[in-house]
Each structure stands twice: as structure tokens, then as C-alpha cells.
N, CA, C and O atoms as CSV, one atom per row, in Angstrom:
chain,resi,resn,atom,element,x,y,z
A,1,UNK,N,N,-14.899,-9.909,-22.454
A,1,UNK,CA,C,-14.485,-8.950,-21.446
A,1,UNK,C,C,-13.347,-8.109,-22.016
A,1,UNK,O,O,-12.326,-8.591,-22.505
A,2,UNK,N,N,-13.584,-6.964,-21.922
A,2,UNK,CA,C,-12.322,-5.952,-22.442
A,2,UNK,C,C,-11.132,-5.923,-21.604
A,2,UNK,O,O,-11.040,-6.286,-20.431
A,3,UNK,N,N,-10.403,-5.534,-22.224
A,3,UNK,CA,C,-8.596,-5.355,-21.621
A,3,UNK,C,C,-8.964,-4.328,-20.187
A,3,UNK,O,O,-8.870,-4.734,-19.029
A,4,UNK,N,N,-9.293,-3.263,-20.494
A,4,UNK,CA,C,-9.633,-2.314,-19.268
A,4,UNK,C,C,-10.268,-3.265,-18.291
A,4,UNK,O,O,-9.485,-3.744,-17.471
A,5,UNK,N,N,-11.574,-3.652,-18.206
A,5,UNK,CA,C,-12.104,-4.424,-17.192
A,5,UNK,C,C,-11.597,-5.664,-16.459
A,5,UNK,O,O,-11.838,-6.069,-15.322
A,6,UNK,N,N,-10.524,-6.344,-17.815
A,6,UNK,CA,C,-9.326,-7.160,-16.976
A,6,UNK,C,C,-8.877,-6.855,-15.975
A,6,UNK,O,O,-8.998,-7.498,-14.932
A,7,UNK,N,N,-8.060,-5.439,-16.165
A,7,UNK,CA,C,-7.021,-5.017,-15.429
A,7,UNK,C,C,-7.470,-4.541,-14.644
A,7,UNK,O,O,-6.990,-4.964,-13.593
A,8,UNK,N,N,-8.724,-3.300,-14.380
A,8,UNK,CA,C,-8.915,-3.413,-13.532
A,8,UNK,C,C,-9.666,-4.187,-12.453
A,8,UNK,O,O,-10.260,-3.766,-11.460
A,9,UNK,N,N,-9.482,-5.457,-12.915
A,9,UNK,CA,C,-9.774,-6.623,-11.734
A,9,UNK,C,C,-8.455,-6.679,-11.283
A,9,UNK,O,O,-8.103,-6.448,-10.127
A,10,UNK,N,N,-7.964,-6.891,-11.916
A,10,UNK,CA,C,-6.411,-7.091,-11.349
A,10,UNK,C,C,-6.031,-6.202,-10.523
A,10,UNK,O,O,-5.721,-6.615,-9.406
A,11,UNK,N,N,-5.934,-4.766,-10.783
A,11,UNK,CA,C,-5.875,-3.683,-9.814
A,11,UNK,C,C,-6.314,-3.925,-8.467
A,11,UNK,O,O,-5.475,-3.520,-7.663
A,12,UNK,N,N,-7.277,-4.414,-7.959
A,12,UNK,CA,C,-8.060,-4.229,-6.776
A,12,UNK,C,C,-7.701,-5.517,-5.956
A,12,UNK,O,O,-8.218,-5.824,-4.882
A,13,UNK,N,N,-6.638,-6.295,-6.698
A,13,UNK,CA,C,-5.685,-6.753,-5.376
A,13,UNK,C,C,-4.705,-6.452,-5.071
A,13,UNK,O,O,-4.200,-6.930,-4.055
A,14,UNK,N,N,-4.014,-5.469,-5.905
A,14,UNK,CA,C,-2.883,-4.941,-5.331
A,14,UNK,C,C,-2.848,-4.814,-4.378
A,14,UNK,O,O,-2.115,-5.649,-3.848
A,15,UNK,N,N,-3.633,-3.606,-3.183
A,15,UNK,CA,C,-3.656,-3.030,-2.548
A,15,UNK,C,C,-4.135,-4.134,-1.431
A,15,UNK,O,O,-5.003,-4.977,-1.656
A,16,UNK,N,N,-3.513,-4.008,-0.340
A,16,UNK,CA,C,-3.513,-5.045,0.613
A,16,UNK,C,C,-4.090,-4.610,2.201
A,16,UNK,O,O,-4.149,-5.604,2.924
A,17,UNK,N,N,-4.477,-3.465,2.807
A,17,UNK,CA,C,-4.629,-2.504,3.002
A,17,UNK,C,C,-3.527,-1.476,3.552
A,17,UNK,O,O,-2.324,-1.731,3.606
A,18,UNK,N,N,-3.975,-0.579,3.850
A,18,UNK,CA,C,-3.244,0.629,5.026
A,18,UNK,C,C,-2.575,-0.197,5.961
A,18,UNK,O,O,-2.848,-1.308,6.414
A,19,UNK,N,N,-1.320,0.857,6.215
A,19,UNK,CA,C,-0.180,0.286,7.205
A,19,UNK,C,C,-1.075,1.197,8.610
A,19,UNK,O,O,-1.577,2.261,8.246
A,20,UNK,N,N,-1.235,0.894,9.835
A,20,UNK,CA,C,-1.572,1.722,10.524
A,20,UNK,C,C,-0.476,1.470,11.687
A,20,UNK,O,O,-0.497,0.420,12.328
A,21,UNK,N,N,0.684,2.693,11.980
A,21,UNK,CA,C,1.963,2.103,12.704
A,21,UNK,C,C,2.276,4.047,13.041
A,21,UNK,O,O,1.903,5.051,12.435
A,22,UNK,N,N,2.901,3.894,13.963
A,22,UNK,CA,C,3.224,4.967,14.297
A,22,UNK,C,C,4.451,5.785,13.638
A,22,UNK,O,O,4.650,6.972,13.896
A,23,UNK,N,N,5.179,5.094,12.842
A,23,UNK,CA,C,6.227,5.672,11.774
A,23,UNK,C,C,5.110,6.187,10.732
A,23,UNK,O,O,4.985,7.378,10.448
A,24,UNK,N,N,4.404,5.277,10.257
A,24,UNK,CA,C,3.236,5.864,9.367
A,24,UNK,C,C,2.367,6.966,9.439
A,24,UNK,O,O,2.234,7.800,8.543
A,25,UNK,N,N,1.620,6.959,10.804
A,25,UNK,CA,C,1.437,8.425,10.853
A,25,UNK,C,C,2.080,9.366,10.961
A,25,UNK,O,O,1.515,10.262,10.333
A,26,UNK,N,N,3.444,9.903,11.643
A,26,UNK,CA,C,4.705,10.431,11.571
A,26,UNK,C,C,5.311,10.933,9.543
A,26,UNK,O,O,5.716,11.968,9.014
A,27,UNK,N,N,5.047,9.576,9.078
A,27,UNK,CA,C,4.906,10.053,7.461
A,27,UNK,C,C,4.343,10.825,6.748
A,27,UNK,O,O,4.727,11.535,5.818
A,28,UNK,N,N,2.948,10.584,7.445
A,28,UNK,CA,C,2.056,10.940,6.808
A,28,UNK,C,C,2.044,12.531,7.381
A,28,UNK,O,O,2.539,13.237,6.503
A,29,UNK,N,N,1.727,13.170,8.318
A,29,UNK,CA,C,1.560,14.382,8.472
A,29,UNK,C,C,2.885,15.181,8.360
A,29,UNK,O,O,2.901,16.388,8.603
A,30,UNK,N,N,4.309,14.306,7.885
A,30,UNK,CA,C,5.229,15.139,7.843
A,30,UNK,C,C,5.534,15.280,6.120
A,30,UNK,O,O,5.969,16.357,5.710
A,31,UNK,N,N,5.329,14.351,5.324
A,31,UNK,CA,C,5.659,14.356,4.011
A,31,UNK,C,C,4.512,14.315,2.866
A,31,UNK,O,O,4.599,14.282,1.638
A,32,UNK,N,N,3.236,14.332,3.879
A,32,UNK,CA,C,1.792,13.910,3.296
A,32,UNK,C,C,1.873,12.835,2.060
A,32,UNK,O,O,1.701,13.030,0.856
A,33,UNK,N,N,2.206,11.585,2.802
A,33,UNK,CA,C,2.185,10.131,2.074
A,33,UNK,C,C,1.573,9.654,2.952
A,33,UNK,O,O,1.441,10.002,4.125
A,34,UNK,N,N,0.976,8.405,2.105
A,34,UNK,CA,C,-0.096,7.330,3.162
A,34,UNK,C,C,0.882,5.971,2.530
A,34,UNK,O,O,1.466,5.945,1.447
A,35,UNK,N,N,0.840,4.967,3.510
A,35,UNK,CA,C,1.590,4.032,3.355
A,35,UNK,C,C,0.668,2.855,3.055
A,35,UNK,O,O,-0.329,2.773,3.771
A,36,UNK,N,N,0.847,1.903,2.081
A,36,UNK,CA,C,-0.557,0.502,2.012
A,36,UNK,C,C,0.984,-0.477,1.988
A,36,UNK,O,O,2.117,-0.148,1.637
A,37,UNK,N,N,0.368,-1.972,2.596
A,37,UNK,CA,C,0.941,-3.283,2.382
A,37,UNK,C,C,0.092,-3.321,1.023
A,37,UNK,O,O,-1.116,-3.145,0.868
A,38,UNK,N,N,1.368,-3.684,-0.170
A,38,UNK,CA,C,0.730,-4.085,-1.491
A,38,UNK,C,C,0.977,-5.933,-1.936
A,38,UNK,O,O,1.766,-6.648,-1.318
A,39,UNK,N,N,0.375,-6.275,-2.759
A,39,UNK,CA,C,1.121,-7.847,-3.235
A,39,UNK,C,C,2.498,-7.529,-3.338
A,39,UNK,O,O,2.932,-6.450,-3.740
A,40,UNK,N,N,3.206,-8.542,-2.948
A,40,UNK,CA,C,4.737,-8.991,-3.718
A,40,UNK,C,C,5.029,-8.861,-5.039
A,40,UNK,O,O,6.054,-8.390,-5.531
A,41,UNK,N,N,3.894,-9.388,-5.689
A,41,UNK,CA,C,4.371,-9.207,-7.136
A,41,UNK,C,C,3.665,-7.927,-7.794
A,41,UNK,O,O,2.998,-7.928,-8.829
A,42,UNK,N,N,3.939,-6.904,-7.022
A,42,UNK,CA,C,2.648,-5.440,-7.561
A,42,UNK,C,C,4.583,-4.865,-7.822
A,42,UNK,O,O,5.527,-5.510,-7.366
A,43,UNK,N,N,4.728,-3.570,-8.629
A,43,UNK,CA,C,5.487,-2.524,-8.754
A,43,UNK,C,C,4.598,-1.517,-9.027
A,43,UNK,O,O,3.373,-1.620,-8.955
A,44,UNK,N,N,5.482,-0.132,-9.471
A,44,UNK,CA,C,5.024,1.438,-8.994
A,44,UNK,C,C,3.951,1.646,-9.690
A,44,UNK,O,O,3.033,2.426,-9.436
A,45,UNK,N,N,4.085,0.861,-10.671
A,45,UNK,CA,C,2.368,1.574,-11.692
A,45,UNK,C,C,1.615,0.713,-11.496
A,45,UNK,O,O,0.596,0.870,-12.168
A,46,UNK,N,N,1.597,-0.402,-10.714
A,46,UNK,CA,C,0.320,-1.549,-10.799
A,46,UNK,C,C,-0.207,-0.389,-9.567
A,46,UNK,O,O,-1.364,0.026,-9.643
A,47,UNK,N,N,0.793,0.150,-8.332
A,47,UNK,CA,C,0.188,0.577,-6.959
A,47,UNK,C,C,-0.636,2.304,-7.214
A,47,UNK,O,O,-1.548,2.788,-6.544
A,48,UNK,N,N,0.129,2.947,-8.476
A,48,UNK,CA,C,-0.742,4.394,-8.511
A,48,UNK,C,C,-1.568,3.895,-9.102
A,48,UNK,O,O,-2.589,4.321,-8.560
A,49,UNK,N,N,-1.896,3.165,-9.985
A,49,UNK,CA,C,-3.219,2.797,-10.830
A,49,UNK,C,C,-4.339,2.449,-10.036
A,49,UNK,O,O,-5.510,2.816,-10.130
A,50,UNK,N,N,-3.605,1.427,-8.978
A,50,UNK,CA,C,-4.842,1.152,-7.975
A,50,UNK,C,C,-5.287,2.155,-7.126
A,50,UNK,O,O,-6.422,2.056,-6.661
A,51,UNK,N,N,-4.473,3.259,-6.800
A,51,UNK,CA,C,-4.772,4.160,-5.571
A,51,UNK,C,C,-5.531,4.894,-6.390
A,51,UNK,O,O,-6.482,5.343,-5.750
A,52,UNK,N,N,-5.549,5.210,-7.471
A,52,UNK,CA,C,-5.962,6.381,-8.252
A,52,UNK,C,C,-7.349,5.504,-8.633
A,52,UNK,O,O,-8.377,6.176,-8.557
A,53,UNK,N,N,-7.486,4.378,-8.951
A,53,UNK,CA,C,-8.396,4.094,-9.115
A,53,UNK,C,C,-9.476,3.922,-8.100
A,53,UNK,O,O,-10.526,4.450,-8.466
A,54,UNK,N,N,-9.537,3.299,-6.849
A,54,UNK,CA,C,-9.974,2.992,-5.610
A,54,UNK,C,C,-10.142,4.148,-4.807
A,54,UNK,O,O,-10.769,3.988,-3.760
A,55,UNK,N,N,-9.724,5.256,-5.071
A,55,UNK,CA,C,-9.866,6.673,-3.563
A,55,UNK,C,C,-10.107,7.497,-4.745
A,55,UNK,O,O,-10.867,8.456,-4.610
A,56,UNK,N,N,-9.631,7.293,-5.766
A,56,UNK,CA,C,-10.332,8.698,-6.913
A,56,UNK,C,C,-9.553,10.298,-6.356
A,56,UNK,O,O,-9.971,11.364,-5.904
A,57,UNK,N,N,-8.142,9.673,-6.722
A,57,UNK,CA,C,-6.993,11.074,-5.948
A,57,UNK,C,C,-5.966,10.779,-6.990
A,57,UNK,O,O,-5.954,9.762,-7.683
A,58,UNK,N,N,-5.294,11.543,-7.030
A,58,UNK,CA,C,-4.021,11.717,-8.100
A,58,UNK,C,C,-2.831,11.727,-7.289
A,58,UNK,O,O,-2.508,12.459,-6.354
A,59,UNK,N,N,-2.195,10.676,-7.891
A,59,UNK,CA,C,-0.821,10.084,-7.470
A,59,UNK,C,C,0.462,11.208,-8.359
A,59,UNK,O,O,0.766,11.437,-9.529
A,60,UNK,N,N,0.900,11.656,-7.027
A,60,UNK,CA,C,2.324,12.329,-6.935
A,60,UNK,C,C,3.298,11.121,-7.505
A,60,UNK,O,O,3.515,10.897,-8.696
A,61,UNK,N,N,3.841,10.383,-6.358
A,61,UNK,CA,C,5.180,9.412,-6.986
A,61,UNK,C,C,4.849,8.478,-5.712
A,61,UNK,O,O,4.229,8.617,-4.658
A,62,UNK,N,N,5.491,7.583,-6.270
A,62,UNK,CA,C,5.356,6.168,-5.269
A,62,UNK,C,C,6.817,5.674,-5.015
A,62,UNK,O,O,7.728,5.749,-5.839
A,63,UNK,N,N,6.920,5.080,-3.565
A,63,UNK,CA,C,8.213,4.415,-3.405
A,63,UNK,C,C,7.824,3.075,-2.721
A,63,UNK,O,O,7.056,2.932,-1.769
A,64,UNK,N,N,8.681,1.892,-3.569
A,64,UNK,CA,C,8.315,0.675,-2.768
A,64,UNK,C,C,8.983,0.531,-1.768
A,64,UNK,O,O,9.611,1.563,-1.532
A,65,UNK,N,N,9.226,-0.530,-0.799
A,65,UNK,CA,C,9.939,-0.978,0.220
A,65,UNK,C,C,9.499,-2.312,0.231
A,65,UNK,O,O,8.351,-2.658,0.509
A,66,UNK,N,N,10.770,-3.332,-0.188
A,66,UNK,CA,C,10.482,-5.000,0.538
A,66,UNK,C,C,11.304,-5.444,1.744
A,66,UNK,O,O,12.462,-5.851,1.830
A,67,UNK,N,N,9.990,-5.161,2.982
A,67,UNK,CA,C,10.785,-5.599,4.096
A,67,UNK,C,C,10.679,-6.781,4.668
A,67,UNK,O,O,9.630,-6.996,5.275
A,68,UNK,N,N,11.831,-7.961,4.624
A,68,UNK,CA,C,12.057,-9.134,5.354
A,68,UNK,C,C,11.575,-9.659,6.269
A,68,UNK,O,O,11.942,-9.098,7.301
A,69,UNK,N,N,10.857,-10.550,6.466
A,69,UNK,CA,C,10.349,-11.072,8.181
A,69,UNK,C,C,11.498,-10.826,9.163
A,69,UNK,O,O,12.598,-10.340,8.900
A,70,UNK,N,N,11.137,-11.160,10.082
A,70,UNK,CA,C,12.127,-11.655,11.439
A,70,UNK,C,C,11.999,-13.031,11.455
A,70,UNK,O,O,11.070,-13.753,11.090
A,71,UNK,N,N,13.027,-13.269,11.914
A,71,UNK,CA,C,13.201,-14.311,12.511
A,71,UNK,C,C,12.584,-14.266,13.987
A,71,UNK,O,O,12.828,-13.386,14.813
A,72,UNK,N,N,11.536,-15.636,14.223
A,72,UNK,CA,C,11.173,-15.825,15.673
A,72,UNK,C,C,11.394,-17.249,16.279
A,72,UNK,O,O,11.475,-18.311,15.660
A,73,UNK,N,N,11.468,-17.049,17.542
A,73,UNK,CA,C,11.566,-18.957,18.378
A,73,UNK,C,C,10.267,-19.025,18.523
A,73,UNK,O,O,9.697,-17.988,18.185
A,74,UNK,N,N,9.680,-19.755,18.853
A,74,UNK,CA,C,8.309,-20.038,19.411
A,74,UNK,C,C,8.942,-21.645,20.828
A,74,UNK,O,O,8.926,-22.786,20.366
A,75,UNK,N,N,9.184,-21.545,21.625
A,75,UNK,CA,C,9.912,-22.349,22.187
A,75,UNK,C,C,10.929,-22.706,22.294
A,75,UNK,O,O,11.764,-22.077,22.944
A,76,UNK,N,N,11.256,-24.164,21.508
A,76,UNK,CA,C,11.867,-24.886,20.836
A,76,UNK,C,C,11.778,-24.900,18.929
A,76,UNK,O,O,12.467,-25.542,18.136
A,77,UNK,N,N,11.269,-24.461,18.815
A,77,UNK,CA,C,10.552,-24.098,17.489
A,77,UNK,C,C,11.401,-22.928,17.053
A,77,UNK,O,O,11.750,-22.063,17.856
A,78,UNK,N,N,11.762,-22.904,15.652
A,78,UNK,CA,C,12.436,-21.758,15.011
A,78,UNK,C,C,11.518,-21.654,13.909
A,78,UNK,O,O,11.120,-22.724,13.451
A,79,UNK,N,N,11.012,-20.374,13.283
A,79,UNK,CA,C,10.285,-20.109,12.465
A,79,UNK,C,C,10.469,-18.309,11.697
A,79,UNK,O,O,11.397,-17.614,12.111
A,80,UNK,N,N,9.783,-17.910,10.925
A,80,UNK,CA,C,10.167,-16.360,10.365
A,80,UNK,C,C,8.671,-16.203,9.899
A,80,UNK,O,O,7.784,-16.892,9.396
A,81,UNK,N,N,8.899,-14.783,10.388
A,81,UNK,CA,C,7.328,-14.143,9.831
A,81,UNK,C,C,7.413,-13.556,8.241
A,81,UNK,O,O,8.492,-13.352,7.685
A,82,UNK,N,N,6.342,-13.363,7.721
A,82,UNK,CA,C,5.594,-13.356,6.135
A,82,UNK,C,C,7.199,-11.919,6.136
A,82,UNK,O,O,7.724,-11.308,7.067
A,83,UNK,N,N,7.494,-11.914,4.425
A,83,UNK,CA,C,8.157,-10.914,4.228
A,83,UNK,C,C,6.943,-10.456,3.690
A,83,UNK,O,O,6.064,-11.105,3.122
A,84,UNK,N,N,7.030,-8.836,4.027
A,84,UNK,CA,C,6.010,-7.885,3.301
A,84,UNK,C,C,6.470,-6.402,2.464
A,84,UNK,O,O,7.261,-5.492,2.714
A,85,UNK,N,N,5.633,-6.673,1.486
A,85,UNK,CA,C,5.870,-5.400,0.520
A,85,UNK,C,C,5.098,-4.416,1.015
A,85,UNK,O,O,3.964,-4.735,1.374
A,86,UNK,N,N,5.532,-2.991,1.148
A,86,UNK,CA,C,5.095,-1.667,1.493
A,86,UNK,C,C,5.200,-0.741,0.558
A,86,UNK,O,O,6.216,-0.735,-0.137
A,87,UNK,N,N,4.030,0.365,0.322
A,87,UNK,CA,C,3.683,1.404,-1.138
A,87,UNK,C,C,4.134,2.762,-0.530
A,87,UNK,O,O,2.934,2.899,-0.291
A,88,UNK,N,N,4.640,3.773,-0.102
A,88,UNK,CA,C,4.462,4.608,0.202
A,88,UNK,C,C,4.216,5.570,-0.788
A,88,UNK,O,O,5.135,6.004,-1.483
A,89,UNK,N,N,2.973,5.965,-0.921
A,89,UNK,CA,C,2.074,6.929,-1.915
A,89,UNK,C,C,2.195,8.249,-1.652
A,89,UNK,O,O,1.465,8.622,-0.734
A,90,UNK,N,N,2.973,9.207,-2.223
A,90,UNK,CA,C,3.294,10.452,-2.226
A,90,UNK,C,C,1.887,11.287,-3.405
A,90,UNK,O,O,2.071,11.197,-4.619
A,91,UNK,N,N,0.452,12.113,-2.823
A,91,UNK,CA,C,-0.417,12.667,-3.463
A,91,UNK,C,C,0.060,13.761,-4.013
A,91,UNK,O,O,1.076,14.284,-3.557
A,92,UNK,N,N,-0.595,14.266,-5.065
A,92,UNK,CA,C,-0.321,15.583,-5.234
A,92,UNK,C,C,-0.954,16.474,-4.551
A,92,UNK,O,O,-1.800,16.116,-3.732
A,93,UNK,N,N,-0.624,17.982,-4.785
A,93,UNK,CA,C,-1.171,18.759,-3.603
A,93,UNK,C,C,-2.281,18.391,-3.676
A,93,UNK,O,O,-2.714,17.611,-4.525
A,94,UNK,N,N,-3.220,19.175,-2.325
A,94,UNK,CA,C,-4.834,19.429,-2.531
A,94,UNK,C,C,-5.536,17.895,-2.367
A,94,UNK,O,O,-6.766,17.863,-2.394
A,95,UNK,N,N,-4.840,16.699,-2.207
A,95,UNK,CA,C,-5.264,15.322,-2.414
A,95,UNK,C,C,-5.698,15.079,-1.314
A,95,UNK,O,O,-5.321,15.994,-0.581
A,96,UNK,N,N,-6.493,14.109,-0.565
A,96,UNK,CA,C,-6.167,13.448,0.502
A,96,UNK,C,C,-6.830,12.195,0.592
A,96,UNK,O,O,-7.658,12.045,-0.306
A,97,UNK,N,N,-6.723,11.175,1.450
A,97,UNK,CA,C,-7.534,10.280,1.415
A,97,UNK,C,C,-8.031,9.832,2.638
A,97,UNK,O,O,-7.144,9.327,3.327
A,98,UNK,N,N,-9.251,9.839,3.205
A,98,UNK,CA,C,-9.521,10.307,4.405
A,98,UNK,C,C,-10.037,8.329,5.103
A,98,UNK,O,O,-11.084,8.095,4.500
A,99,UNK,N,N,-9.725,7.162,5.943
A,99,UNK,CA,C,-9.732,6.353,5.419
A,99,UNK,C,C,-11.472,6.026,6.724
A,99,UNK,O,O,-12.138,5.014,6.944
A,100,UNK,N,N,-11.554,7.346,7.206
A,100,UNK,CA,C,-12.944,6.450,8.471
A,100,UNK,C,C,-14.260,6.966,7.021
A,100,UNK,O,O,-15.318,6.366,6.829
A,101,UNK,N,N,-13.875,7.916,6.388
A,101,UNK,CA,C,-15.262,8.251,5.303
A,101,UNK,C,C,-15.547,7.111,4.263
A,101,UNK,O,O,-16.657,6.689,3.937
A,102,UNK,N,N,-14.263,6.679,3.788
A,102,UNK,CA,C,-14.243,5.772,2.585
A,102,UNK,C,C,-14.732,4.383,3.539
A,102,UNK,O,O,-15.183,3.526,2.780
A,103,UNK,N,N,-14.761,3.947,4.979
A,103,UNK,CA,C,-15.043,3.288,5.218
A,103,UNK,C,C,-16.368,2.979,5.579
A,103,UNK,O,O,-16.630,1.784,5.720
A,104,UNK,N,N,-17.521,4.057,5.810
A,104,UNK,CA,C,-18.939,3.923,5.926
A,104,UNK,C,C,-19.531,3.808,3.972
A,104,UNK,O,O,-20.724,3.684,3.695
């Protein structure tokens, strides 16, 4: 198996999917970025490699974000939700990635 076909196995877990949140769309039609939950252990070139590879669009610049669980009670019970890593994918012009087409 070649180095390329490694990696891109590896690539195609980065991507964890689309954030779908109302700050996100707010992002998106104001700065034209789409936001994905990526792995923990992904950084900026594991996440354009995958976007660029998977939607077939050209990556502007990427910014990560690692945001912390909360803390929750569940009763008597103290517990914290998953910390999650976030991609925000800045396209270049003319790009887009449209996500109800890529989904049929």
C-alpha cells in the first residue's frame, strides 16, 4: 500500500461531521466558513487536507478551537460532557460546500 493511500485513510477520520448550531450558521453567511467537529488529535493540515479532499473545494485558512465540556449533575451524580475539537474552514472565493447535495 502506498504512502498516499495510507494517508488518505487517515484523512477521512478527521472530519467528525458539521457543527449544525446557530452561531454556525451566523458564521457561515457572515464570514463564509463552515464549521466541522474534527478528532482531538487532527491539527490545521490534517483538517484542509481532509476538506479538500472529501468536498473537492479549496481551502482558504483554517482555525482550530478546543472547547471544554461542562460540567453536569445528573441528580446526585456529578459528571462532565466529551471535550470537543472544532475546524472552522475559511474557502476561497467562488467555493462552497453545499451539505443536502453531497448528502444524496
Amino acid at each position: 500500500m502506498s504512502q498516499t493511500r495510507r494517508n488518505d485513510h487517515n484523512l477521512m477520520k478527521v472530519l467528525l461531521g458539521p457543527v449544525i448550531s446557530e452561531k454556525a450558521t451566523m458564521v457561515a453567511e457572515k464570514n463564509e466558513q463552515v464549521v466541522f467537529q474534527v478528532d482531538r488529535a487532527a491539527n490545521k493540515s490534517d483538517v484542509k487536507q481532509a476538506v479538500e479532499l472529501l468536498f473537492k473545494v479549496q481551502v482558504d485558512s483554517v482555525q482550530i478551537v478546543n472547547q471544554k465540556g461542562k460540567p453536569k449533575r445528573y441528580g446526585r451524580f456529578e459528571g462532565r460532557r466529551d471535550h470537543v475539537k472544532k475546524a472552522y474552514v475559511n474557502l476561497k472565493p467562488g467555493q462552497e460546500i453545499n451539505f443536502e447535495a453531497e448528502a444524496n
